[in-house]
Every structure is written in structure tokens, then in C-alpha cells.
TORDREN-146343 format. One record per residue (C-alpha): x, y, z. Coordinates in nm, 2 decimals. Layout:
! TORDREN-146343
        x        y        z
        X        Y        Z
...
! end
This chain:
! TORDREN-146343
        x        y        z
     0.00     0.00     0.00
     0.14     0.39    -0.12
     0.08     0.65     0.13
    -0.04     0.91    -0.07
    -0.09     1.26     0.12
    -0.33     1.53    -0.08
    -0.18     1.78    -0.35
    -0.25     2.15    -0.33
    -0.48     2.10    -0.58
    -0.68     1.87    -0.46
    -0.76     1.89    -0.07
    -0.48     2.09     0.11
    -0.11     2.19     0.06
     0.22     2.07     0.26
     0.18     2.41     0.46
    -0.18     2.40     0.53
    -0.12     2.00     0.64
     0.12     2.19     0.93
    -0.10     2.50     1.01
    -0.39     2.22     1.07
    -0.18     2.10     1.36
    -0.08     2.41     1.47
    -0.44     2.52     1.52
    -0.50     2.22     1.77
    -0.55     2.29     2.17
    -0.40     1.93     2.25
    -0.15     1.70     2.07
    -0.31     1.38     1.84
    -0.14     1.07     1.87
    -0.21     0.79     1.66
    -0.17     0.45     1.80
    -0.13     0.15     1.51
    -0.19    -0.23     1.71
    -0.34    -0.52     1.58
    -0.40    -0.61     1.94
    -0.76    -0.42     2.01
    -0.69    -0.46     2.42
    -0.34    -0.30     2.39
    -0.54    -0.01     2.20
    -0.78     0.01     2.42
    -0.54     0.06     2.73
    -0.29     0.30     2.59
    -0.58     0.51     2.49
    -0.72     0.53     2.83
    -0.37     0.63     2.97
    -0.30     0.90     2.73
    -0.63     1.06     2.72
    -0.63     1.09     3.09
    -0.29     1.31     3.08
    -0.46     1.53     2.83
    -0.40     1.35     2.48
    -0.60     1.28     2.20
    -0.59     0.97     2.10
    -0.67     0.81     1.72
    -0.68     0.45     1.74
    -0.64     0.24     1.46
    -0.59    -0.13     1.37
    -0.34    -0.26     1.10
    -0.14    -0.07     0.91
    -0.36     0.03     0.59
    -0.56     0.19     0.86
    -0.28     0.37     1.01
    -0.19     0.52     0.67
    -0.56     0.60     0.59
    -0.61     0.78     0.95
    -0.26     0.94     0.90
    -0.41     1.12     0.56
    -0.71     1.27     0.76
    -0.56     1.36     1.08
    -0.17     1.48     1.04
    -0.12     1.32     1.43
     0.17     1.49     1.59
     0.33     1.11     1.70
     0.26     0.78     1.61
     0.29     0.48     1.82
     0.32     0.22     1.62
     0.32    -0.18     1.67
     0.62    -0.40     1.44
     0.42    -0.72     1.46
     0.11    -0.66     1.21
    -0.04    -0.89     0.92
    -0.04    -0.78     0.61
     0.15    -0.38     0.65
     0.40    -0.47     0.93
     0.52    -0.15     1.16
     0.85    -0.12     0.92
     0.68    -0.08     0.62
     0.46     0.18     0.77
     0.75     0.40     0.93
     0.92     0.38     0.60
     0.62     0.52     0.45
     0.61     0.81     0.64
     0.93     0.91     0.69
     1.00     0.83     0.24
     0.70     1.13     0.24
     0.83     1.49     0.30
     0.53     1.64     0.45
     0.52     1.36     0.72
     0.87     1.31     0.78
     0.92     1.46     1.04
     0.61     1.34     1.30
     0.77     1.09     1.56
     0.75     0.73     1.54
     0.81     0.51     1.90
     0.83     0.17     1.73
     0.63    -0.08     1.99
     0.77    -0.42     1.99
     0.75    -0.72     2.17
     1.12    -0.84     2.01
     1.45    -0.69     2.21
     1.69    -0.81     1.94
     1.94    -0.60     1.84
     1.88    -0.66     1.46
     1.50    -0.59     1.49
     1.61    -0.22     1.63
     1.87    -0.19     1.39
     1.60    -0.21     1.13
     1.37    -0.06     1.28
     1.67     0.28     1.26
     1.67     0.14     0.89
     1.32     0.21     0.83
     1.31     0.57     0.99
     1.22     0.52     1.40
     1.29     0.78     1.67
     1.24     0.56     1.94
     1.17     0.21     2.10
     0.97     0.07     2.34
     0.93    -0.31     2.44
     0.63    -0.48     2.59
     0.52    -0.51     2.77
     0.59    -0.15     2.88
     0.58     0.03     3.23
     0.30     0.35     3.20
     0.56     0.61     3.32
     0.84     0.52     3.05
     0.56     0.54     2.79
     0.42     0.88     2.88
     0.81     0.97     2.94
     0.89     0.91     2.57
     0.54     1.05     2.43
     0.62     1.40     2.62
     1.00     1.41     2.52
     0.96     1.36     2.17
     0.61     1.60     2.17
     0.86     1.83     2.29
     1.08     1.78     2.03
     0.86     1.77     1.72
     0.73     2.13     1.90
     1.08     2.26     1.85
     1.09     2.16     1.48
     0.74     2.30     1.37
     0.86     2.60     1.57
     1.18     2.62     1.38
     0.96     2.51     1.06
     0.74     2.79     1.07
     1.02     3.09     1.10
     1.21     2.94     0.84
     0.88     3.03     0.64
     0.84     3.34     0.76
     1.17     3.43     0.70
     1.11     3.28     0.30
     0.84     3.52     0.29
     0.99     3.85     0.39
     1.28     3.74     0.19
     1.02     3.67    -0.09
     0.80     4.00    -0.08
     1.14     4.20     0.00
     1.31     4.10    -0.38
     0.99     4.12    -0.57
     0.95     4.45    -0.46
     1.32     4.52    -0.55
     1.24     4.36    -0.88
     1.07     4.72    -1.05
     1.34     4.98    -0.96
     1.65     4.75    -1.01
     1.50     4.69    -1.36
     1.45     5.06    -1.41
     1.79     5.15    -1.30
     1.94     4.90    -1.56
     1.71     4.99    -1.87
     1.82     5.37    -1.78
     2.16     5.31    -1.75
     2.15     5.06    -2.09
     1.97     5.35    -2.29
     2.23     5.59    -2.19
     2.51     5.35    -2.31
     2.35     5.29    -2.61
     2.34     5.68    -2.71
     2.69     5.76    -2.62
     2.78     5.49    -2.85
     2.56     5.62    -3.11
     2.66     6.01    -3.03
     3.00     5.91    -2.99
     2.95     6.11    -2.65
     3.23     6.33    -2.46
     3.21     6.11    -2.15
     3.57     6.07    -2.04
     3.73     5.69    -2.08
     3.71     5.69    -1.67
     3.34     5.82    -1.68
     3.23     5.56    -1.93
     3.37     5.29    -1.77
     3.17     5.37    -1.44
     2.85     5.31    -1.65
     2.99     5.04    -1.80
     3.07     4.88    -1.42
     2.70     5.02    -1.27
     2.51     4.86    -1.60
     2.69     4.49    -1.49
     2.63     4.60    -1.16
     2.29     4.60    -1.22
     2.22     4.34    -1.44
     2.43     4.10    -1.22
     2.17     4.25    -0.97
     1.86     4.17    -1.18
     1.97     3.81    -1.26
     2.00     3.73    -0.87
     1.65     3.86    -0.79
     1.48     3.66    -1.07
     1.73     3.37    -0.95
     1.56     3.45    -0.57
     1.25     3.46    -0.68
     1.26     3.15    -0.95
     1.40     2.93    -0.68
     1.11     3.04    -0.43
     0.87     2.94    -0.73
     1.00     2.60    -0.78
     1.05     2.51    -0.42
     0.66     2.61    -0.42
     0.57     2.44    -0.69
     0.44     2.73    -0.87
     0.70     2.72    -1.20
     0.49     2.59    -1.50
     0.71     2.43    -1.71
     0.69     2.47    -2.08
     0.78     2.14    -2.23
     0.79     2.08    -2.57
     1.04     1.87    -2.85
     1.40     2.03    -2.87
     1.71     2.01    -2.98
     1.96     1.99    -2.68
     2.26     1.99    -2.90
     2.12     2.35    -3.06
     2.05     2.45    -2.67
     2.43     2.42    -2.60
     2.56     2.62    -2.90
     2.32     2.90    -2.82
     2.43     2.90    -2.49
     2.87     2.88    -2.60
     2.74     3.17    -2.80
     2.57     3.39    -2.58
     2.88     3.35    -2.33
     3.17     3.38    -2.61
     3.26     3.77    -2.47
     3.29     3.60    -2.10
     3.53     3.32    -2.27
     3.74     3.58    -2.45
     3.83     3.75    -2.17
     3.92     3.49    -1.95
     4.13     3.35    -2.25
     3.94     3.01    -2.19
     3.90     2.77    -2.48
     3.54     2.62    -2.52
     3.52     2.25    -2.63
     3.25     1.99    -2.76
     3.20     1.64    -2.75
     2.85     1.62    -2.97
     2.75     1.30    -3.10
     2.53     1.36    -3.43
     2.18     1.26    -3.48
     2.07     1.27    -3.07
     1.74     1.19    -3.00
     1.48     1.52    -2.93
     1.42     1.54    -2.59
     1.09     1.73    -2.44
     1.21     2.03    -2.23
     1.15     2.34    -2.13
     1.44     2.52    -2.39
     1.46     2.89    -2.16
     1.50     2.67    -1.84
     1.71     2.42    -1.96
     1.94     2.69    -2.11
     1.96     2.87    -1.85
     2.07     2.56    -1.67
     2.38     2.50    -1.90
     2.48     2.88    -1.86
     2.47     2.86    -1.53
     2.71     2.55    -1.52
     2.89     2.70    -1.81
     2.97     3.05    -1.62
     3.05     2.86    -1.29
     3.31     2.67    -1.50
     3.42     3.01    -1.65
     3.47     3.16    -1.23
     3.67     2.88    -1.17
     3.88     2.82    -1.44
     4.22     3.02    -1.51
     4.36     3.17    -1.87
     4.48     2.89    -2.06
     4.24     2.67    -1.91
     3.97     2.44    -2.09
     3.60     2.42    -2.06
     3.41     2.12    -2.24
     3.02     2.07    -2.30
     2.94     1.66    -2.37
     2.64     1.53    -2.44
     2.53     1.18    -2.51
     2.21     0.96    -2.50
     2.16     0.63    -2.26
     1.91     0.40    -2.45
     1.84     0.18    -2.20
     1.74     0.44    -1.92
     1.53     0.62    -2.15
     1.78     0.96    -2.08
     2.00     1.20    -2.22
     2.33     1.32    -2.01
     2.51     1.61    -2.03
     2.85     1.69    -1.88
     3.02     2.01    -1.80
     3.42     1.98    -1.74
     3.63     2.25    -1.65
     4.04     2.24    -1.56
     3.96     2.46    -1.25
     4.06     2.44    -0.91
     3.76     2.18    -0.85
     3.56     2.15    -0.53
     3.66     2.07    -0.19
     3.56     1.72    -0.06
     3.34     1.89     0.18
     3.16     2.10     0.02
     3.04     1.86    -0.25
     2.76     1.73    -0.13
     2.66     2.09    -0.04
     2.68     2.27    -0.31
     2.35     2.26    -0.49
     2.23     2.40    -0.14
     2.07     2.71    -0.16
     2.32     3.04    -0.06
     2.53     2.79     0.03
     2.94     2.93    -0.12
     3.23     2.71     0.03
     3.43     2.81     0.31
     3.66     2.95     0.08
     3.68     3.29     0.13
     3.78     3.38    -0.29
     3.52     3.11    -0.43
     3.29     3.32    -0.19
     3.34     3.65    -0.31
     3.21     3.52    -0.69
     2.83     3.40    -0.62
     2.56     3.44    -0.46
     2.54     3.07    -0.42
     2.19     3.01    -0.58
     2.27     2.97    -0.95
     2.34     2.59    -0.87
     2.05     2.55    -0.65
     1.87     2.66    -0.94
     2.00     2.37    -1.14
     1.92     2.15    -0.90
     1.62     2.24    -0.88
     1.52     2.26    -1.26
     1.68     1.92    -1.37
     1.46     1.78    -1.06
     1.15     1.95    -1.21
     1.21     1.79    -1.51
     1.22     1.48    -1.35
     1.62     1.43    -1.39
     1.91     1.43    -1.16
     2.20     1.64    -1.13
     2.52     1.61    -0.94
     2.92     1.69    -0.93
     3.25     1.54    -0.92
     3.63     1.65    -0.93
     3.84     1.47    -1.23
     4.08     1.31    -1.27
     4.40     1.54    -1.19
     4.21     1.89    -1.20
     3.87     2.04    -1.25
     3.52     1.96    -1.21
     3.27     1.79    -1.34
     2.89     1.88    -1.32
     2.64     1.57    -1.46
     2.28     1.60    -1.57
     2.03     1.34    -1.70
     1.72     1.44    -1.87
     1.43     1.15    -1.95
     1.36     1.22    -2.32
     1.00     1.19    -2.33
! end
């Protein structure tokens, strides 16, 4: 049996599925046990310290009940027919809007390897039976307690997203006027040949980049907020991925002049079309293109490789650079969002979301992306695409 929770759409959203437990005077615990009399009892006990208590009888029904009441902990029984107490905790903890409700895993088994998978499957905690009363409602309040603390911590981490949110989109309207202003004025002195002084002209030259650098990070703000919120439609249609990346080597050939940086590809011909979203997508390679071009010093290489994988249905695509490459500890990291190294110069040369963006994107798409360091020097960043 699939736990399914309820799209936005349909009956309620991840956020509202927390606010509904916010709103309660009393926390909900649901208790899963094939064994009506054990029910019966542990309901009793909790409700008379002030619990609510949803009872339930096998695991299907735990699931079911789970959908309906978003219970703030679950005590859940390992010996059941049919759904067994593992299968359900690795249900709920697999879904991201119920990961993080507690699980106390009640067992009558106090082998190590039961507890071990138990871990496995997701559990907070353990308790054997037959249980004392006291260590129960011990366990129940400490790990109430906790899943307190981490709606708490939830819910600023949202309000903090919104402020950041309404603060950038209402930055978006002036930033763009300052850049279209300063952009028409370079256009006329071009045209008028203009007396500016080489020192004057290359202030506008600086604020312009300035500001367009400026414009690209709050549509990169507010395009990650969108995906993360589900709320970026993608435009999918048939394209040609191999025309993506010469548009894209194109658009940043000024960038790979002046860093004296050569730009190579590894194109198979006749690729298979693959159904995409072509602005997103692109914007996806020149993000991973220009992060190559950051890290990579005159002299250095940068190559674009794409090439099909029949059996999975995919497409991959590889961007290598002979940069400095990333630090074991920050690979795993580094599609997090404003997350920039520890490194105090990669720092100073992002705003570390263009590759949360990416992330983000591919994953939309229904791909995967990740990075590795070659062989010697460099990096490596890998996407996969499904082509249908």
C-alpha cells in the first residue's frame, strides 16, 4: 500500500497539512496495534494526561487515518499482518510532509537486529512490551517536545522565506528601471560618440553589470522560491539539446574571451529530441557553463558533452572545466541554496543560488544532477534528462 498525502490542488497543501496542527489545543497521537486490548489501554492512559488519542488497527488503517488527521506522533506496533510496523515507518518518513512526525516503534522483540531495522526504516524511538506507564508517557512528552521545537523552527524558516520573498519582488521594479536607464544611456553615447571621459564611461559600464548582475539574482531568488513552491509551469515541448548548448557557448563567447578560456564539444550527431523546457534548460547550461568560466584560469579548458543512454530512456550532459575543483566537503553541499564554500575567494564570486537553481530545474524535469572533481584537476557537473 502507497501513502499518498493530498496535493495543493486537490484537498490541502504541505503548509496547510502543518498550520492544521498548529491550530490544535491538544497534541493527536495515533496509536497502530493489531491487538484491540493494547489499543484500548494505551488510549485510556494517554487521554487521561490530556492526549488525544486516534486509534487504529493494522497498518492500511494507520496510513488511511494518517491522511485525515496529520497526528503529531505515532505509536506504532512492528508485529502486524499484512502492513507490518516497518513498512509503515518507512512510509512516512520516504513522504516529506510527514517526515518529520515521531514514530516510537512498539515491539514485543528486544533483538538488536529488529532495532537496527527498525533505525533502517526511519524510527525515533523504541519501546518493548510489555511497557511500564511512566516510561511510555516519558517518551510520548520528550519527543512531543521535540517535534514542538521543529514546527517552531519550521514555521520561522517560512516566515523568513516570505519576507525574503516580498522584500526581492518588490526590489524587482526599480533594479529593472535602473538597468534599462543606465543601458539606454550607453546605447546613445555609443551612437553620439558622447564626450564622457574613458574613466566616466567605464563607471556606467561597471554600474550597468552591476545592475544586471543585480537583476539576474532577484529573478534567481524569486525562480527558486517558485520552484520550491511548486508554482513554476514548465513549458515542455520537442527540442534540440545539442542546438541549446551552441546557443548557450554563443551567448557567453565575450565571458570566454576574456578569461582567455577555450570552449570544447563532445557532440555525437543525430541525438534523439528530448521534451524540455528550452529557456530553463538553457539557462541551466549557462549557469554551469559560467560557474566553470569563475573557476577556471587563462589557458584553461572548458568542455560541453552530451550523449544519449538508451536503456534508461535519458539524455546526459557533462560540464568539465580544468579549474581548481571542489573541496571534498563541500560537494555534497553545493546545490544548497546560498550555500558558497568556506573558501573565502570562491565566496566573493556567487551568490550561491545559480546551482540550487539547477538543482532544482533538472529535478522539475524529472532528472538528476550532481558533481564530481576529475581526474588530476577540474570539475565535473552531470545532468540526466528523461527524453520523453
Amino acid at each position: 500500500m502507497k501513502l499518498s498525502i493530498p496535493q495543493k490542488k486537490e484537498v490541502e497543501t504541505a503548509s496547510q497539512f502543518m498550520n492544521r496542527t498548529e491550530e490544535r489545543t491538544r497534541p493527536v497521537i495515533l496509536v497502530v496495534d493489531d491487538e484491540p486490548r493494547i489499543v484500548e489501554n494505551m488510549q485510556a492512559l494517554l487521554e487521561k494526561k490530556g492526549f488525544e488519542v486516534v486509534p487504529s488497527f493494522s497498518g492500511g488503517e494507520g496510513l488511511s487515518k494518517l491522511k485525515q488527521v496529520g497526528p503529531d506522533l505515532i505509536i506504532l506496533d512492528v508485529m502486524m499482518p499484512e502492513i507490518d510496523g516497518f513498512q509503515v515507518c518507512r512510509q512516512v518518513k520516504s513522504n516529506s510532509e510527514t517526515r518529520s512526525i515521531p514514530i516510537l516503534l512498539l515491539t514485543a522483540l528486544n533483538q538488536t537486529e529488529e532495532k537496527v531495522k527498525g533505525l533502517e526504516a526511519g524510527a525515533d524511538d523504541f519501546l518493548t512490551k510489555p511497557f511500564e506507564n511512566a516510561e511510555l508517557l516519558a517518551r510520548v512528552k520528550a519527543h512531543l517536545r521535540a517535534k514542538r521545537l521543529h514546527d517552531d523552527l519550521k514555521k520561522m524558516e517560512q516566515l523568513k522565506d516570505s519576507l525574503t520573498h516580498m522584500i526581492v519582488h518588490d526590489l524587482k521594479a526599480p533594479v529593472t528601471a535602473i538597468n534599462g536607464g543606465l543601458g539606454a544611456i550607453l546605447s546613445r553615447v555609443e551612437e553620439n560618440g558622447g564626450n564622457l571621459t574613458e574613466e566616466m564611461k567605464n563607471l556606467l559600464n561597471n554600474s550597468y553589470t552591476g545592475s544586471t548582475k543585480l537583476i539576474n539574482l532577484v529573478n534567481d531568488i524569486l525562480d527558486v522560491s517558485r520552484l520550491e513552491e511548486n508554482k513554476f509551469p514548465l513549458d515542455k515541448k520537442e527540442a534540440d539539446i545539442a542546438g541549446l548548448v551552441d546557443s548557450c557557448l554563443i551567448l557567453l563567447e565575450p565571458q570566454r574571451r576574456k578569461g582567455e578560456i577555450e570552449f570544447l564539444k563532445n557532440i555525437p550527431k543525430d541525438l534523439p529530441k528530448v521534451i524540455l523546457d528550452e529557456s530553463i534548460i538553457s539557462r541551466v547550461l549557462i549557469n554551469l557553463i559560467s560557474n566553470g568560466l569563475k573557476f577556471t584560469d587563462p589557458g584553461g579548458k572548458i568542455t560541453v558533452s552530451l550523449e544519449p543512454v538508451p536503456l534508461e530512456k535519458q539524455i546526459k550532459c557533462v560540464v568539465e572545466d580544468t579549474g581548481s575543483g571542489i573541496p571534498d566537503g563541500d560537494r555534497d553541499k553545493i546545490f544548497d541554496k546560498y550555500f558558497q564554500g568556506n573558501n573565502l575567494e570562491v565566496s566573493r564570486k556567487g551568490q550561491g543560488l545559480g546551482l540550487s537553481f539547477c538543482r532544482m530545474a533538472i529535478e522539475a524535469h524529472g532528472g538528476k544532477i550532481w558533481a564530481e572533481n576529475k581526474e588530476g584537476k577540474g570539475s565535473r557537473f552531470i545532468f540526466r534528462l528523461p527524453l520523453i
